[in-house]
PyMOL Python script that loads the backbone (N, CA, C, O; Angstrom):
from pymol import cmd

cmd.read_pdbstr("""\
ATOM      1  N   UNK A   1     136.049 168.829  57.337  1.00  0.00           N
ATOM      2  CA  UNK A   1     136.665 169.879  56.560  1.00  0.00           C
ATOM      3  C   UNK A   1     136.223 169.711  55.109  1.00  0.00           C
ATOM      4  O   UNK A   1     136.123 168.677  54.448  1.00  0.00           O
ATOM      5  N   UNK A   2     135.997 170.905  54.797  1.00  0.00           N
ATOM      6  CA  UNK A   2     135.424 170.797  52.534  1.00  0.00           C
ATOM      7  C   UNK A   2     136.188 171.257  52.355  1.00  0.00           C
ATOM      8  O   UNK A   2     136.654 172.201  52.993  1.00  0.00           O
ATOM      9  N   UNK A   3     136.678 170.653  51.228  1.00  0.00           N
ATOM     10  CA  UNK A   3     137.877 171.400  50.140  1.00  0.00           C
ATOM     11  C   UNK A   3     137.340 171.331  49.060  1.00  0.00           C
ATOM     12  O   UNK A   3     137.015 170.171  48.805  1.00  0.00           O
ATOM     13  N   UNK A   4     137.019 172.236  48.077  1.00  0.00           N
ATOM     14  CA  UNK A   4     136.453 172.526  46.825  1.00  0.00           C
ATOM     15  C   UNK A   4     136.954 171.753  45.685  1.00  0.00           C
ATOM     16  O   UNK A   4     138.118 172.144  45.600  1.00  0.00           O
ATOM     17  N   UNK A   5     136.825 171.158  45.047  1.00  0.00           N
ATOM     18  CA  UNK A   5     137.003 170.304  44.622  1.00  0.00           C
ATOM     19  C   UNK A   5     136.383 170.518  42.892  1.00  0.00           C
ATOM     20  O   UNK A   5     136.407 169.684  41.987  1.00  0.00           O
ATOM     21  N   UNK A   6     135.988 171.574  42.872  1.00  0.00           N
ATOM     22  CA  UNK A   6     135.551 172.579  41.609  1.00  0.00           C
ATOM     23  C   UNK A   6     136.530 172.326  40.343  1.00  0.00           C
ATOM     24  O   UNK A   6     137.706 172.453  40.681  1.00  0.00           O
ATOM     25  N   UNK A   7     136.388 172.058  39.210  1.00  0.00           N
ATOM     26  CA  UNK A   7     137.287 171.794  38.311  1.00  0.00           C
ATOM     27  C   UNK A   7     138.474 170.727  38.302  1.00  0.00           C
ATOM     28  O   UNK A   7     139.320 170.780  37.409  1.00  0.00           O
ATOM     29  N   UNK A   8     138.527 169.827  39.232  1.00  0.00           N
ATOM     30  CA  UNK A   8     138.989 168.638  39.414  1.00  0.00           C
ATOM     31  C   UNK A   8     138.296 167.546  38.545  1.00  0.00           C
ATOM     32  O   UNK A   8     137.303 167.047  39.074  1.00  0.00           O
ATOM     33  N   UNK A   9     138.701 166.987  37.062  1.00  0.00           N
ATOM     34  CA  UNK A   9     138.245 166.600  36.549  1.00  0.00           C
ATOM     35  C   UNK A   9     138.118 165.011  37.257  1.00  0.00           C
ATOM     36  O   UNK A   9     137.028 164.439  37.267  1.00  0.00           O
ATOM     37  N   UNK A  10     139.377 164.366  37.851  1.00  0.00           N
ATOM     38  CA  UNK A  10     139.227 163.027  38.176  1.00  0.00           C
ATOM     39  C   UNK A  10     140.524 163.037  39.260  1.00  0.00           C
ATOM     40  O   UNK A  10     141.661 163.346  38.905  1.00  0.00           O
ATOM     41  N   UNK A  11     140.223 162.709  40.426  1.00  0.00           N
ATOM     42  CA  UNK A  11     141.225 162.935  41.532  1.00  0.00           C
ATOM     43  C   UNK A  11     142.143 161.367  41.327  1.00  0.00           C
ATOM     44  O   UNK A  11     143.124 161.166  42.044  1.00  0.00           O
ATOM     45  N   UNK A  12     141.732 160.401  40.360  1.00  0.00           N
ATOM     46  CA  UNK A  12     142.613 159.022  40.526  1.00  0.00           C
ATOM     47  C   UNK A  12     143.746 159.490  39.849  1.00  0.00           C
ATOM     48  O   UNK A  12     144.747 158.814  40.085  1.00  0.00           O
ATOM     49  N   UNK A  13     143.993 160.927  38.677  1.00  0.00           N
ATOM     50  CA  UNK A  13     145.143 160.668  37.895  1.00  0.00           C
ATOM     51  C   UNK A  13     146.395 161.897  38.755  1.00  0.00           C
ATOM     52  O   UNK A  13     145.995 162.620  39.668  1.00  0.00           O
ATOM     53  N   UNK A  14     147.346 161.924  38.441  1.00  0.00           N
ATOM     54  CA  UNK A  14     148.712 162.935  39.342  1.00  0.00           C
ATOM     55  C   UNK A  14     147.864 163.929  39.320  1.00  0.00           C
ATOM     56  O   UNK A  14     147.293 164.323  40.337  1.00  0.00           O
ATOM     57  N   UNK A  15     147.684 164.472  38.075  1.00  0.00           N
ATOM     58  CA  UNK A  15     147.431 165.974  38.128  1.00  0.00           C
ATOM     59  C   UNK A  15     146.003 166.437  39.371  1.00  0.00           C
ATOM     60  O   UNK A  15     145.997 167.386  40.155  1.00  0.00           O
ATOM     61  N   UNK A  16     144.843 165.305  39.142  1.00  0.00           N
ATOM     62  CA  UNK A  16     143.434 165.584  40.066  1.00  0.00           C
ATOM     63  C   UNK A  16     144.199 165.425  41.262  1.00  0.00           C
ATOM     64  O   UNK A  16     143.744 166.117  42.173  1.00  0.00           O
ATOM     65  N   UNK A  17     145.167 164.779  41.565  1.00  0.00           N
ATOM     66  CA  UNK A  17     144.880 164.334  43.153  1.00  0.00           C
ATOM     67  C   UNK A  17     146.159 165.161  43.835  1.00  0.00           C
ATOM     68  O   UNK A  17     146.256 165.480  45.020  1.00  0.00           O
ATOM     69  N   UNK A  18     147.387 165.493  42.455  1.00  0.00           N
ATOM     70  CA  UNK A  18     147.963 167.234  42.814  1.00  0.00           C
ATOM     71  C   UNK A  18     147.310 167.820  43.373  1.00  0.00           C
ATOM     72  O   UNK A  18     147.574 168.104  44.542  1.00  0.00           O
ATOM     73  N   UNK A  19     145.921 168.341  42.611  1.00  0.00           N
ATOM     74  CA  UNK A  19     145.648 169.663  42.634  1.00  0.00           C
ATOM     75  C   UNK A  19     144.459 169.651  43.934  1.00  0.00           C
ATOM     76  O   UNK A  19     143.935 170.624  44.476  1.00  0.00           O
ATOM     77  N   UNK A  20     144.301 168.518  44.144  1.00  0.00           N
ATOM     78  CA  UNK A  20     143.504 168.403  45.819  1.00  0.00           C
ATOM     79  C   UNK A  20     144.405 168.115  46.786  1.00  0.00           C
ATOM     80  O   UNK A  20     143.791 167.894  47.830  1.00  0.00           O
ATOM     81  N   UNK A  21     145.161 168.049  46.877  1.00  0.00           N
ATOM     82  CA  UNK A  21     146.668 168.333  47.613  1.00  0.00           C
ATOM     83  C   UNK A  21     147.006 169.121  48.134  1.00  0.00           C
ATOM     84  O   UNK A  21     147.263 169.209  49.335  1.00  0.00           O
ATOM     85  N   UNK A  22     147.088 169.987  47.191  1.00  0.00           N
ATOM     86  CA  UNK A  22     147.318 171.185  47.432  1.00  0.00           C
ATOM     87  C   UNK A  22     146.367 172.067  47.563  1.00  0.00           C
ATOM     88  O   UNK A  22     146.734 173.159  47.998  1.00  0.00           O
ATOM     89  N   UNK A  23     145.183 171.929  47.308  1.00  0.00           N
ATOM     90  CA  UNK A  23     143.877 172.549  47.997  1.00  0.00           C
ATOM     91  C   UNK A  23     143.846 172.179  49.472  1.00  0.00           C
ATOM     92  O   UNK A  23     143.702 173.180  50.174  1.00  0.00           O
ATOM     93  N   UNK A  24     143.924 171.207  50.051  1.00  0.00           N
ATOM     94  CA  UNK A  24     144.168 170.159  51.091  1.00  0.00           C
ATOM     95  C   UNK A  24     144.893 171.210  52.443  1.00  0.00           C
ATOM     96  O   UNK A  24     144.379 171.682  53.457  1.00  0.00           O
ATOM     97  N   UNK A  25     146.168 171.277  51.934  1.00  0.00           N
ATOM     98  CA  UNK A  25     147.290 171.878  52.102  1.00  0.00           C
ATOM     99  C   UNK A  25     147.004 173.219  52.361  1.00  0.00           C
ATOM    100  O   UNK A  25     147.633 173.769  53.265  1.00  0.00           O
ATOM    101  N   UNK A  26     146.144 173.861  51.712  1.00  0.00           N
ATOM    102  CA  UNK A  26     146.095 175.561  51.678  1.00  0.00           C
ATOM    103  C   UNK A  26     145.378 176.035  52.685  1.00  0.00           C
ATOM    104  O   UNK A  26     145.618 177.082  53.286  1.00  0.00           O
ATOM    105  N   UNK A  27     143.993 174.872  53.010  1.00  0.00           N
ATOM    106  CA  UNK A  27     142.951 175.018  53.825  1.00  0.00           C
ATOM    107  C   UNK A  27     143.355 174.538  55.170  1.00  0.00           C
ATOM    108  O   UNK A  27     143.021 175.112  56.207  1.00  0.00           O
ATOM    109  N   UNK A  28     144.277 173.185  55.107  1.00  0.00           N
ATOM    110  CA  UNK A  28     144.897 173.438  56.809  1.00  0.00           C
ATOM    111  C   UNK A  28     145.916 174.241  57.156  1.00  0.00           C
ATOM    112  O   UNK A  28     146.258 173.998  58.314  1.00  0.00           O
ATOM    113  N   UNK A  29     146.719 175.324  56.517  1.00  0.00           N
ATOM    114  CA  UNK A  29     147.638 176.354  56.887  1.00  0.00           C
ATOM    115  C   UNK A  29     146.526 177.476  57.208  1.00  0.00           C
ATOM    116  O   UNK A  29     146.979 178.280  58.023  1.00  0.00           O
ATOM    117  N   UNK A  30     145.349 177.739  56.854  1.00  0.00           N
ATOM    118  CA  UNK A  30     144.278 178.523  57.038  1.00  0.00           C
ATOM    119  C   UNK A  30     143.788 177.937  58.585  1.00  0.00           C
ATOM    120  O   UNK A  30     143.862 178.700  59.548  1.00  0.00           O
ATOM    121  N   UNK A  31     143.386 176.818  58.721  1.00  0.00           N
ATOM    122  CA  UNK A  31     143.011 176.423  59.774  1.00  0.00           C
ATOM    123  C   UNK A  31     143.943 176.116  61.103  1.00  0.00           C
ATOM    124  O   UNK A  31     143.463 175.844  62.203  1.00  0.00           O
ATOM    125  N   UNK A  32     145.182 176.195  60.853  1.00  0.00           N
ATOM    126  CA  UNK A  32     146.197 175.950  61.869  1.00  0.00           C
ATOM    127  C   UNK A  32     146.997 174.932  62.320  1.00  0.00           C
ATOM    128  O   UNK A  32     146.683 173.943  61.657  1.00  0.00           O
ATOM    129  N   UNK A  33     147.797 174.673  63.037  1.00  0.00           N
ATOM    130  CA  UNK A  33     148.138 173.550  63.554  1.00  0.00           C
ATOM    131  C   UNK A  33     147.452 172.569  63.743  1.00  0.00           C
ATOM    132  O   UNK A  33     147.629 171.475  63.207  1.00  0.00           O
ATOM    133  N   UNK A  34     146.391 172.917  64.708  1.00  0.00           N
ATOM    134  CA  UNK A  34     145.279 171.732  65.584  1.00  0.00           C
ATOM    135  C   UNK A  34     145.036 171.258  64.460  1.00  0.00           C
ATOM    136  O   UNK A  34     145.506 170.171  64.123  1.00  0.00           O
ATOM    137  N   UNK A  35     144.246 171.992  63.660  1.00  0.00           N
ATOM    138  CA  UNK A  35     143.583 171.292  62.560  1.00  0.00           C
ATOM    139  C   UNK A  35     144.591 170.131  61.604  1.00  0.00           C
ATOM    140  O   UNK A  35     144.339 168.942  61.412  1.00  0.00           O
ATOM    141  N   UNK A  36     145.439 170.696  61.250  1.00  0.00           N
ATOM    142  CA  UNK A  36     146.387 169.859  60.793  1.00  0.00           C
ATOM    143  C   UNK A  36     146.948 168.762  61.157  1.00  0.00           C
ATOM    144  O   UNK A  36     147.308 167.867  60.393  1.00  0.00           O
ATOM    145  N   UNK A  37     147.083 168.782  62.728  1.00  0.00           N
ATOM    146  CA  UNK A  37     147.145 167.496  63.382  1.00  0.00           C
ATOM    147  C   UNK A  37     145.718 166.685  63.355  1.00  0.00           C
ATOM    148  O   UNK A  37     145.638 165.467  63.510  1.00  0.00           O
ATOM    149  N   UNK A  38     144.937 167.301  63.199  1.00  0.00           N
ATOM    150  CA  UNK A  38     143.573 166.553  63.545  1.00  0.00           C
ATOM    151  C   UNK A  38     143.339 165.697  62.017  1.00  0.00           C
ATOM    152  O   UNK A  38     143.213 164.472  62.005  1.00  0.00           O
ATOM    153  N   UNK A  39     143.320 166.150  61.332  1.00  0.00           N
ATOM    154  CA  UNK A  39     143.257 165.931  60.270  1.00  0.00           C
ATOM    155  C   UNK A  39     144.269 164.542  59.705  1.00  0.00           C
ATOM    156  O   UNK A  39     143.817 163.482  59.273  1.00  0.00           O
ATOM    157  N   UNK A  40     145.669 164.886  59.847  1.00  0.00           N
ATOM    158  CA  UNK A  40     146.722 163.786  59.675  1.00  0.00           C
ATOM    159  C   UNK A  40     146.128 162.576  60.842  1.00  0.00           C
ATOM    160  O   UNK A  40     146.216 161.433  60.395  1.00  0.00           O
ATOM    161  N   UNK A  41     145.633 162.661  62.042  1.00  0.00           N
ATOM    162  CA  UNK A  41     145.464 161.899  62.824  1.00  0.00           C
ATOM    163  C   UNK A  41     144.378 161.118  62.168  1.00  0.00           C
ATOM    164  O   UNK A  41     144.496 159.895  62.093  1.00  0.00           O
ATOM    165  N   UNK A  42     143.225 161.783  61.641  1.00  0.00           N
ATOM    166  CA  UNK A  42     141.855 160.931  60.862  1.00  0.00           C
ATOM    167  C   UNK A  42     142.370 159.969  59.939  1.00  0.00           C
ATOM    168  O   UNK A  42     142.459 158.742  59.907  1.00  0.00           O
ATOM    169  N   UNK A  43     142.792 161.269  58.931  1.00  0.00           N
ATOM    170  CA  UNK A  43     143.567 160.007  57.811  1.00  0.00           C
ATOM    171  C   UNK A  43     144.452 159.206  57.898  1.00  0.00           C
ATOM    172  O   UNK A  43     144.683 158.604  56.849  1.00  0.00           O
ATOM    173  N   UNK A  44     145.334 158.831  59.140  1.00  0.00           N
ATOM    174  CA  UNK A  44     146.344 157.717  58.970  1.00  0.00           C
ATOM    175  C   UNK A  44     144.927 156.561  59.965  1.00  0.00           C
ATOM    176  O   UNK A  44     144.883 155.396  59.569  1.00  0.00           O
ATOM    177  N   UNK A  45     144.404 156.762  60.570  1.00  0.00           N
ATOM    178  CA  UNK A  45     143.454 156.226  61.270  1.00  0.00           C
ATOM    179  C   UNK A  45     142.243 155.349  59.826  1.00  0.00           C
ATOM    180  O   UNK A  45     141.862 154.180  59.777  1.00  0.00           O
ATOM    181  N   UNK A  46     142.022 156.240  59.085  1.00  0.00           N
ATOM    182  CA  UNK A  46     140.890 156.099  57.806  1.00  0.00           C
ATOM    183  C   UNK A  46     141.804 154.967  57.013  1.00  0.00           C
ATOM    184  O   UNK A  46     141.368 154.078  56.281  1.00  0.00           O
ATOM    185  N   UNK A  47     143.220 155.241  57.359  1.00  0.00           N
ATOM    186  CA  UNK A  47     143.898 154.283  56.509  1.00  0.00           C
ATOM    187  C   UNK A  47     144.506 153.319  56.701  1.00  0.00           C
ATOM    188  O   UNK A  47     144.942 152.589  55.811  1.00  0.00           O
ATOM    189  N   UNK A  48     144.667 153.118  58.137  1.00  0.00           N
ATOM    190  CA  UNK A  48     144.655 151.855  58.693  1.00  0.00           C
ATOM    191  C   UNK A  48     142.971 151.261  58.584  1.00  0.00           C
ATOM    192  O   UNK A  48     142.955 150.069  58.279  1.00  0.00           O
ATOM    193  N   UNK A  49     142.279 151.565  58.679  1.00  0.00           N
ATOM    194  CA  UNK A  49     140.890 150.913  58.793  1.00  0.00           C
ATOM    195  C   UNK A  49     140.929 150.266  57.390  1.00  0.00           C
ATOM    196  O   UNK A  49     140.440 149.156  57.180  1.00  0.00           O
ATOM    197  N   UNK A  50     141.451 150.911  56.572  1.00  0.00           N
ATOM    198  CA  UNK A  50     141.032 150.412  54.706  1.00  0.00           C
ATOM    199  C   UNK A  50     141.965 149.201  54.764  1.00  0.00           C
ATOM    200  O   UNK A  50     141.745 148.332  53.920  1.00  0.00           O
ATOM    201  N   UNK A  51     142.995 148.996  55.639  1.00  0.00           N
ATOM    202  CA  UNK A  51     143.671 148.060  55.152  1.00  0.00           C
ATOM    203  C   UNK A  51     143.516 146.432  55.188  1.00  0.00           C
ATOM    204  O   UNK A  51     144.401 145.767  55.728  1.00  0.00           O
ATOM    205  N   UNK A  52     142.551 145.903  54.693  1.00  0.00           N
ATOM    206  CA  UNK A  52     141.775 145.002  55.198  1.00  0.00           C
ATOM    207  C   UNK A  52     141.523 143.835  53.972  1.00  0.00           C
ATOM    208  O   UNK A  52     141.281 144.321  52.867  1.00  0.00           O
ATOM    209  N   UNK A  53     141.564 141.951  54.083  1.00  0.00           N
ATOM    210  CA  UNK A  53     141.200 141.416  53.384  1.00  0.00           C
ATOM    211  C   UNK A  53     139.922 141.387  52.370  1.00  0.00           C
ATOM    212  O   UNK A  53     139.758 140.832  51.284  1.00  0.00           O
ATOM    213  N   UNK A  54     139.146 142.153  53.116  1.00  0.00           N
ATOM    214  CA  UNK A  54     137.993 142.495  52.427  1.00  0.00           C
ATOM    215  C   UNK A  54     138.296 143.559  51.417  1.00  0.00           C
ATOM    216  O   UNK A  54     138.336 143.031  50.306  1.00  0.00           O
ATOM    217  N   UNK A  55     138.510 144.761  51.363  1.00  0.00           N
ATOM    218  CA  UNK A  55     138.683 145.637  50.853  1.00  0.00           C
ATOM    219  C   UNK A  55     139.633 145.421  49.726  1.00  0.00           C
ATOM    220  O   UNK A  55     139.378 145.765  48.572  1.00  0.00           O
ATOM    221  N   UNK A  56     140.850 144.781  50.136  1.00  0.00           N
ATOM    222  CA  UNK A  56     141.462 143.960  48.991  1.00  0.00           C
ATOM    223  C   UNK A  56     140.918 143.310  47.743  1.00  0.00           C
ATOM    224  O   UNK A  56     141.065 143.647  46.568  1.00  0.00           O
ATOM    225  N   UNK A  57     140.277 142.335  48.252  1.00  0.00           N
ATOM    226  CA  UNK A  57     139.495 141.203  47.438  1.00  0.00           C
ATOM    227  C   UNK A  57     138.005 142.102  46.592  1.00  0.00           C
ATOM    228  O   UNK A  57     137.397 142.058  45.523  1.00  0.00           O
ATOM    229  N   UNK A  58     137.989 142.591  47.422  1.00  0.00           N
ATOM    230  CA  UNK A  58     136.714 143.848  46.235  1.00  0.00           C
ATOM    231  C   UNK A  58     137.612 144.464  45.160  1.00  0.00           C
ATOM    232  O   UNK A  58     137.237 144.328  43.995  1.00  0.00           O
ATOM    233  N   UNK A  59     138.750 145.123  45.401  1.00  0.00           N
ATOM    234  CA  UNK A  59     139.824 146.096  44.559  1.00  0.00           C
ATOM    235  C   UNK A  59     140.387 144.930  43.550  1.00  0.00           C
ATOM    236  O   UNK A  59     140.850 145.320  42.479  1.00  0.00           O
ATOM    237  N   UNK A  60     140.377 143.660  43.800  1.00  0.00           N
ATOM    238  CA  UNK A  60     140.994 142.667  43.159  1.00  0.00           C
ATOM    239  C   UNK A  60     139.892 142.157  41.885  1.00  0.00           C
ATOM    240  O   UNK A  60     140.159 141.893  40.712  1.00  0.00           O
ATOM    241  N   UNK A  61     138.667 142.133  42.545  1.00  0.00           N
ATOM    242  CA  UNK A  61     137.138 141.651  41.271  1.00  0.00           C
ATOM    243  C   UNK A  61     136.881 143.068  41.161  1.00  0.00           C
ATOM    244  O   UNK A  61     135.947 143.068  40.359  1.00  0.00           O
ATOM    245  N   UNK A  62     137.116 144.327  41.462  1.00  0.00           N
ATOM    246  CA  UNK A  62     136.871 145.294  40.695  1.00  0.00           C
ATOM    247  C   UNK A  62     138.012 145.785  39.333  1.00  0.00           C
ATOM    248  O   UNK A  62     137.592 146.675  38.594  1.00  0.00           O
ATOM    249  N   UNK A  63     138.945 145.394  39.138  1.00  0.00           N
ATOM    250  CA  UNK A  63     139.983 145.682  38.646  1.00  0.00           C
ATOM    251  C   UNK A  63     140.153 144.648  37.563  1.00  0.00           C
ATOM    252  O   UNK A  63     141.271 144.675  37.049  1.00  0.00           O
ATOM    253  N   UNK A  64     139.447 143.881  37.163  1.00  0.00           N
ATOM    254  CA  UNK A  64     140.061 142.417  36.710  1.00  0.00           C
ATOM    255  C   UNK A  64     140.615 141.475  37.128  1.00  0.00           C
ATOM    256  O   UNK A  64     140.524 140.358  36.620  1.00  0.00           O
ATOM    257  N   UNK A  65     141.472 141.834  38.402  1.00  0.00           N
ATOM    258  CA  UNK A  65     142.527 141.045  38.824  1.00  0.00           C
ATOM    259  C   UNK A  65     143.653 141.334  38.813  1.00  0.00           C
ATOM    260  O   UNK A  65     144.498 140.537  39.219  1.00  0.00           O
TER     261      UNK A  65
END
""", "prot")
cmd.dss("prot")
cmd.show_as("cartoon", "prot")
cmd.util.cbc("prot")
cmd.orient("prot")
């Protein structure tokens, strides 16, 4: 799925990652149920996968600490 992402200056701060949210949001009520389930199903899946010692320890020497 693309969601436009056009004038989104930086999706890390409330307002960028609001306003892809709710782009998010607009495009699976367009696409339907299925999609919407399909979609919630990827990303809790994408986000169990991230949750990982590795991925940690990079976010930890990328950050300062």
């Amino acid at each position: 799925m693309n969601v436009d992402r056009a004038g989104v200056q930086d999706t890390r701060t409330g307002e960028g990652a609001e306003e892809v949210a709710v782009r998010i949001a607009s495009r699976l009520a367009h696409l339907g149920p299925t999609a919407a389930v399909s979609f919630d199903l990827r990303y809790a899946l994408l986000g169990a996968e991230s949750y990982d010692w590795n991925r940690w320890g990079a976010a930890h020497l990328m950050t300062g600490g």
